[in-house]
C-alpha positions as CSV (number, residue, x, y, z in Angstrom):
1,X,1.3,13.8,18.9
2,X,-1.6,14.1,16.8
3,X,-1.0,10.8,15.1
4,X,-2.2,8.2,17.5
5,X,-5.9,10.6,17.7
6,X,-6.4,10.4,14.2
7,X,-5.9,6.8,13.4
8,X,-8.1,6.2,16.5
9,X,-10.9,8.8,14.1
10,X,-10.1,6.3,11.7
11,X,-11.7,4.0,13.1
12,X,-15.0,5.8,14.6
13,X,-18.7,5.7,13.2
14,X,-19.1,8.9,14.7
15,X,-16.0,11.2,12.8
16,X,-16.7,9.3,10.2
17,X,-20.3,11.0,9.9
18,X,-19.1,14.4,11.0
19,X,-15.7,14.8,8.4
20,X,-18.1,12.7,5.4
21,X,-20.9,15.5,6.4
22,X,-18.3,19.3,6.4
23,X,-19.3,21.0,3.4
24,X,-15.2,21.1,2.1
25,X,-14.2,18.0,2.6
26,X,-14.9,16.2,-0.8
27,X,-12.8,18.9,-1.8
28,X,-10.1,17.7,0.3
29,X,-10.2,14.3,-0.3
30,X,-10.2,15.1,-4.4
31,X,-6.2,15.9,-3.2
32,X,-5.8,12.5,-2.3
33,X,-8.2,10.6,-4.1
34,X,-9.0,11.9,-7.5
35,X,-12.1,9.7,-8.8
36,X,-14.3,7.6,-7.3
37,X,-15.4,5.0,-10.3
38,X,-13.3,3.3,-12.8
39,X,-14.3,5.7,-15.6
40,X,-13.3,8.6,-13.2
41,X,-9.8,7.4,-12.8
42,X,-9.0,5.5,-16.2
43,X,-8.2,10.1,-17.8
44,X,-5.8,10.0,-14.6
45,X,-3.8,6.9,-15.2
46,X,-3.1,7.9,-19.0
47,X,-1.8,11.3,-17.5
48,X,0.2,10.5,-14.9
49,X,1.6,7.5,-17.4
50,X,2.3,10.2,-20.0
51,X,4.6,12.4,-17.8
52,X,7.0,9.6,-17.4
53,X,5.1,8.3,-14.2
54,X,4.4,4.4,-13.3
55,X,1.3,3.6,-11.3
56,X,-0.1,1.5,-8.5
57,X,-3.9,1.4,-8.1
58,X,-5.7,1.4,-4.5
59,X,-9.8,0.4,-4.8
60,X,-10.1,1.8,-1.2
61,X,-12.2,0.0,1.2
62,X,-11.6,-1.7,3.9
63,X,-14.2,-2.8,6.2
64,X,-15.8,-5.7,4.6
65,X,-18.3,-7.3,7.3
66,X,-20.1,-9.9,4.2
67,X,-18.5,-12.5,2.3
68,X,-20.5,-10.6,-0.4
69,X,-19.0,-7.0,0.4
70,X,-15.5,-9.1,-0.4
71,X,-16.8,-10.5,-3.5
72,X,-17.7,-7.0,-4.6
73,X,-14.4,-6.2,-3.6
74,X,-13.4,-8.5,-5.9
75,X,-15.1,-7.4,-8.8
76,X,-14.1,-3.9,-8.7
77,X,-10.2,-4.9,-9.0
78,X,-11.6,-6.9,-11.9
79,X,-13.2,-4.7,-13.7
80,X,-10.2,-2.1,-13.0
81,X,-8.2,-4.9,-14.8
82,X,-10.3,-4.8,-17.4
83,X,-10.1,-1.6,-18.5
84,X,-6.4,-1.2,-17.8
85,X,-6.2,-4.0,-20.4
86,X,-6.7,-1.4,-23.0
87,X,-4.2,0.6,-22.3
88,X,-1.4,-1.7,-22.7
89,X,0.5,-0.4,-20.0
90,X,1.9,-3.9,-19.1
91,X,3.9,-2.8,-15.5
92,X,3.6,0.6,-15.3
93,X,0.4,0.1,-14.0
94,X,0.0,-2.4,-11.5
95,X,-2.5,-2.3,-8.5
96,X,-2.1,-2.8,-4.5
97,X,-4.7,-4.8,-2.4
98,X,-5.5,-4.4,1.1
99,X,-6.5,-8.2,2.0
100,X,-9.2,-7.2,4.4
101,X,-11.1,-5.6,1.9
102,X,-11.3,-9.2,0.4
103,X,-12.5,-10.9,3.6
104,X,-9.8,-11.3,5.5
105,X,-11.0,-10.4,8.8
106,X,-14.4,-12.3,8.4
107,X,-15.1,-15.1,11.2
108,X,-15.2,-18.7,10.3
109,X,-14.0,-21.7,11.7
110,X,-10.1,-22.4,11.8
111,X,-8.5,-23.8,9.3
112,X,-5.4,-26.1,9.4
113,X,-2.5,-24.6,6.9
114,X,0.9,-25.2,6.5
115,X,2.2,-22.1,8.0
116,X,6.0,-23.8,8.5
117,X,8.0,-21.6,6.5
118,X,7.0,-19.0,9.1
119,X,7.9,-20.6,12.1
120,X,4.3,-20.0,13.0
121,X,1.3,-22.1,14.6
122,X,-0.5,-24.2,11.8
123,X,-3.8,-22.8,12.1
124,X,-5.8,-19.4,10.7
125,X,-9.0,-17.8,10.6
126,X,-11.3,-19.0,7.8
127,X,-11.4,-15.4,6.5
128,X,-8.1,-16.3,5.6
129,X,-9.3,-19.1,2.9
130,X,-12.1,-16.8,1.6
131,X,-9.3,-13.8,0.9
132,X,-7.2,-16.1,-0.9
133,X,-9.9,-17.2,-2.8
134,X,-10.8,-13.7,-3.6
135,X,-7.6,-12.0,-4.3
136,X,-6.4,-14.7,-6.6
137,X,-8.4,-14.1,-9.6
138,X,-7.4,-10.7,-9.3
139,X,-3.6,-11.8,-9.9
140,X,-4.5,-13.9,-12.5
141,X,-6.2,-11.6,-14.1
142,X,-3.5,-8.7,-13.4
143,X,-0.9,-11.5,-14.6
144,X,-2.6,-12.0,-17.8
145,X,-2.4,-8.4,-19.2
146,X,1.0,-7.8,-18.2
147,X,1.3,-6.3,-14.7
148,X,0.9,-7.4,-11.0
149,X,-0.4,-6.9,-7.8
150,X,1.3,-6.2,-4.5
151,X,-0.5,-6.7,-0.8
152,X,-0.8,-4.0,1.5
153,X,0.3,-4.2,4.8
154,X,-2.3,-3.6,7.4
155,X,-2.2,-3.9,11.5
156,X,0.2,-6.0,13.3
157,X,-2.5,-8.6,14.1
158,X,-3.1,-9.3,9.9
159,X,0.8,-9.8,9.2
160,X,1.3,-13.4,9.2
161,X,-1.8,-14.1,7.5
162,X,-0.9,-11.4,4.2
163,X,3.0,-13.4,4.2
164,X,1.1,-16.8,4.3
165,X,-1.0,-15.5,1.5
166,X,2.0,-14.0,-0.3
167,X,4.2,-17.0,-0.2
168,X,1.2,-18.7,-2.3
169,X,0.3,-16.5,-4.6
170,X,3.9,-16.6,-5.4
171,X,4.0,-20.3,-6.3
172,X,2.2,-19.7,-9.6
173,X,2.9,-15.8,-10.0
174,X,6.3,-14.9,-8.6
175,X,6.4,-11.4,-9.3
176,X,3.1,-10.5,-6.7
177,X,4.9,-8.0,-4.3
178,X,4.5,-7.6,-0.4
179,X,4.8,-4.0,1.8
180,X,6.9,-4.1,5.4
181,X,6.1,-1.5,7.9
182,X,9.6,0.1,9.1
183,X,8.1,0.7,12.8
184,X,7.3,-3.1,13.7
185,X,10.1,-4.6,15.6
186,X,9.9,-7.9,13.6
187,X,10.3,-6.2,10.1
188,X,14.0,-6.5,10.0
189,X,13.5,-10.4,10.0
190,X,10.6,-10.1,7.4
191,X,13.1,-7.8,5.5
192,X,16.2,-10.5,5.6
193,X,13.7,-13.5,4.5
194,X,12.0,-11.1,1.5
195,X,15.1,-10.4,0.0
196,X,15.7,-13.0,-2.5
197,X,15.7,-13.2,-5.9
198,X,12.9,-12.4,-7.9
199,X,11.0,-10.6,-4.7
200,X,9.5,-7.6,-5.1
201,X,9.2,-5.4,-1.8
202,X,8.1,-2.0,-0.7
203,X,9.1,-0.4,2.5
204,X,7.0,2.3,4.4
205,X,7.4,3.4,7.4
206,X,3.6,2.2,8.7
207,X,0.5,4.2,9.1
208,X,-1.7,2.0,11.7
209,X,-1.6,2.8,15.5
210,X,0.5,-0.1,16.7
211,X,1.3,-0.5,20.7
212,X,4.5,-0.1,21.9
213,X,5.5,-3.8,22.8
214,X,5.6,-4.7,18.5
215,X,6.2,-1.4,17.6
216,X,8.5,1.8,17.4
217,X,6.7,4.8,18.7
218,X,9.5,7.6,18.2
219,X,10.1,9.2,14.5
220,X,13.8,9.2,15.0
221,X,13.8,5.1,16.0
222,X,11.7,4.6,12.9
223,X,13.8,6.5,10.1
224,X,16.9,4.5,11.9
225,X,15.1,1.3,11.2
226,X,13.6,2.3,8.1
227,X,17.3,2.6,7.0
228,X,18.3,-0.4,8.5
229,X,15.8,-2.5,6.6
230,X,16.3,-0.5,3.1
231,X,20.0,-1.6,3.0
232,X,18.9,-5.7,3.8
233,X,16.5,-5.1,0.7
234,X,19.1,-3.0,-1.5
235,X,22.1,-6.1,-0.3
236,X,19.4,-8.6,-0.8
237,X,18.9,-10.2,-4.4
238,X,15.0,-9.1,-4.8
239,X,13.5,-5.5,-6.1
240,X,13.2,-2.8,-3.8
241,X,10.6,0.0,-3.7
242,X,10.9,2.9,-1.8
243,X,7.5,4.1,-0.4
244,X,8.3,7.2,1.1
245,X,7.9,11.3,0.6
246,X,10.9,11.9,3.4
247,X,13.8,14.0,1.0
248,X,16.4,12.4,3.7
249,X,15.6,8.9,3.1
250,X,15.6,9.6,-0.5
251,X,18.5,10.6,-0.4
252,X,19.7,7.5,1.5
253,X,18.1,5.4,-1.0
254,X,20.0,6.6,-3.7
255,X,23.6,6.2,-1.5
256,X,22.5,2.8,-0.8
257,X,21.6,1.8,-4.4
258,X,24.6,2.7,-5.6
259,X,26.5,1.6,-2.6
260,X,24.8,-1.6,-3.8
261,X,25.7,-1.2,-7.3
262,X,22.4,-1.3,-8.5
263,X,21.2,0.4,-12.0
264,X,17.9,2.7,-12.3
265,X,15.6,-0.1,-13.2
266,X,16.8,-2.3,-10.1
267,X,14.5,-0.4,-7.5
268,X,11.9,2.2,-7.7
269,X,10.8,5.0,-5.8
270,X,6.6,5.5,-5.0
271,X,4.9,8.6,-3.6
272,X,1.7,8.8,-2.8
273,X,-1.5,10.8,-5.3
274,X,-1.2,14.5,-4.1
275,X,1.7,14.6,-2.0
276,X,5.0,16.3,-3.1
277,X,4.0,16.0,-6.7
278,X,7.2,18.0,-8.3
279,X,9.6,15.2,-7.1
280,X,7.6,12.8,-8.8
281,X,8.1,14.3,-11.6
282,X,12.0,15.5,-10.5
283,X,12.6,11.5,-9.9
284,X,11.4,10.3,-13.1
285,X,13.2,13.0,-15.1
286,X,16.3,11.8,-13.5
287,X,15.9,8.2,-14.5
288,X,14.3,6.7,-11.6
289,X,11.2,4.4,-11.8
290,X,8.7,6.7,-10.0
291,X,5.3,5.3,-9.2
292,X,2.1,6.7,-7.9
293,X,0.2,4.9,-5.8
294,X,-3.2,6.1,-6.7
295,X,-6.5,5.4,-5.1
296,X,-10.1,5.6,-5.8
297,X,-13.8,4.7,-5.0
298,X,-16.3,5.9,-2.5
299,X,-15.4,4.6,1.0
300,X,-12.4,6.5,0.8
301,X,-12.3,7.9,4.5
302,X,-10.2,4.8,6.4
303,X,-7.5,6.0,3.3
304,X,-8.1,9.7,3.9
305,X,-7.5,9.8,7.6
306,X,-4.4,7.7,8.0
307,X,-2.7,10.4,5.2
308,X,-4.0,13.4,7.9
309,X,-1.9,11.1,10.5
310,X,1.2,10.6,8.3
311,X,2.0,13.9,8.2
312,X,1.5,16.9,9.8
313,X,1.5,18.9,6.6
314,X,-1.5,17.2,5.2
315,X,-3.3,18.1,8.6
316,X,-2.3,21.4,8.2
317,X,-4.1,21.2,4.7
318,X,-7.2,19.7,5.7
319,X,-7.2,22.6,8.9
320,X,-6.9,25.9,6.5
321,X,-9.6,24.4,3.8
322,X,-11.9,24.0,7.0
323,X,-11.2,27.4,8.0
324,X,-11.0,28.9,4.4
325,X,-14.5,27.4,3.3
326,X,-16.0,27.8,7.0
């Protein structure tokens, strides 16, 4: 029940000030998020990488209100390239992008695009040009050492715009991967057209306060459709990746893989930094591809509240550090 209040923190000025402000929660959010520049982050990618683990790298940040903030945006993927270059860790470390970070959301005239393949109407905001522009360098650049890049999912409203963007990207660099929410009602279409070969495709369950006429609103309806939409992606001919910390749909995962006959290296499981770190390490010591999704930077508190809203338990975490350092 807690949920819905939290994401709606998420987005306040004023929590923001008061959680950034309590004495313990840098603390906290070192759980979460465990650097907050490249140089911080670059000791915790080489030892994650050297238990067996894979990697996906989150520069958090989301609200971008400049066409400058998104170039800086930009940048810092860049320069996070740049250093994973070094490391020749070719796939097993990859990065995710949230597209509003790189000026998605920005106003600007409309702009005619061929939006067809969606069934959709032809036209998008301008901010939709300008984080094209901006993310594909990134997967260029990402392309060019060896790895790749998959786009976050973000609010409802943002969907057709990140698919659009996908579909392009994809043209010249067909491995770019996409995320699909399990609560919105139109992911089990998304799922059934993502499926083919070559696509690469993690499922979540969703972590944005979404209203009840495009979304599920019921933990039970959203494990059932989680399910539903796992075995379309496990049928399908593309690469599935779990994103989930739920030990049932694991398990599920791992009946439907091999219910689907596929082999270790056909699908991989991803947790998130600091949260149920022993079966990261239980997963890859089986055999499974078992990736990290890691974030970093300073405006790390958009991140930070929506894991307090995924879970109880991470509530519950954030709660007794309060009262233990109070």
């Amino acid at each position: 029940m807690l949920g819905p209040v939290i994401l709606a923190a998420s987005r306040s000025d004023r929590m923001r000030r008061l959680v950034s402000a309590a004495p313990v929660t840098k603390q906290v959010v070192d759980r979460f998020i465990p650097g907050e520049t490249v140089d911080e982050i670059v000791p915790i990618v080489r030892a994650l990488t050297d238990r067996g683990l894979e990697l996906t790298m989150d520069v958090v940040g989301e609200d971008i209100t400049t066409p400058e903030q998104a170039a800086a945006a930009r940048d810092a993927y860049l320069e996070l390239v740049d250093r994973l270059k070094g490391l020749e860790l070719g796939t097993r470390a990859e990065m995710s992008v949230k597209l509003s970070m790189f000026g998605q959301s920005l106003p600007s005239p409309t702009t005619a695009l061929n939006r067809e393949p969606f069934g959709l109407a032809p036209t998008f905001n301008g901010g939709h040009e300008l984080a094209l522009a901006n993310v594909r360098p990134v997967v260029e650049a990402a392309a060019a050492i060896g790895t790749t890049v998959t786009l976050d999912a973000e609010d409802h409203t943002t969907l057709d715009s990140m698919f659009a963007i996908h579909e392009e990207l994809r043209k010249d660099f067909p491995q770019t991967g996409c995320v699909i929410q399990a609560y919105l009602f139109r992911t089990e279409a998304d799922a059934r057209r993502l499926a083919g070969a070559g696509s690469r495709v993690r499922l979540v369950k969703g972590a944005y306060k979404e209203p009840a006429d495009v979304a599920h609103q019921h933990k039970h309806e959203i494990d059932k459709a989680y399910v539903r939409i796992l075995r379309t992606l496990m049928d399908g001919e593309g690469y599935p990746m779990i994103g989930s910390h739920d030990p049932r749909l694991i398990s599920i995962a791992q009946e439907l893989a091999r219910q689907a006959d596929r082999k270790l290296d056909e699908y991989e499981f991803q947790m998130l930094y600091g949260i149920r770190g022993d079966e990261h390490l239980r997963l890859a010591a089986e055999g499974h591809r078992m990736r990290v999704y890691t974030a970093y930077g300073t405006d790390w508190y958009g991140y930070f509240m929506r894991r307090l809203a995924e879970k109880p338990a991470n509530l519950r975490f954030f709660a007794r550090s309060l009262i233990t350092k109070g």
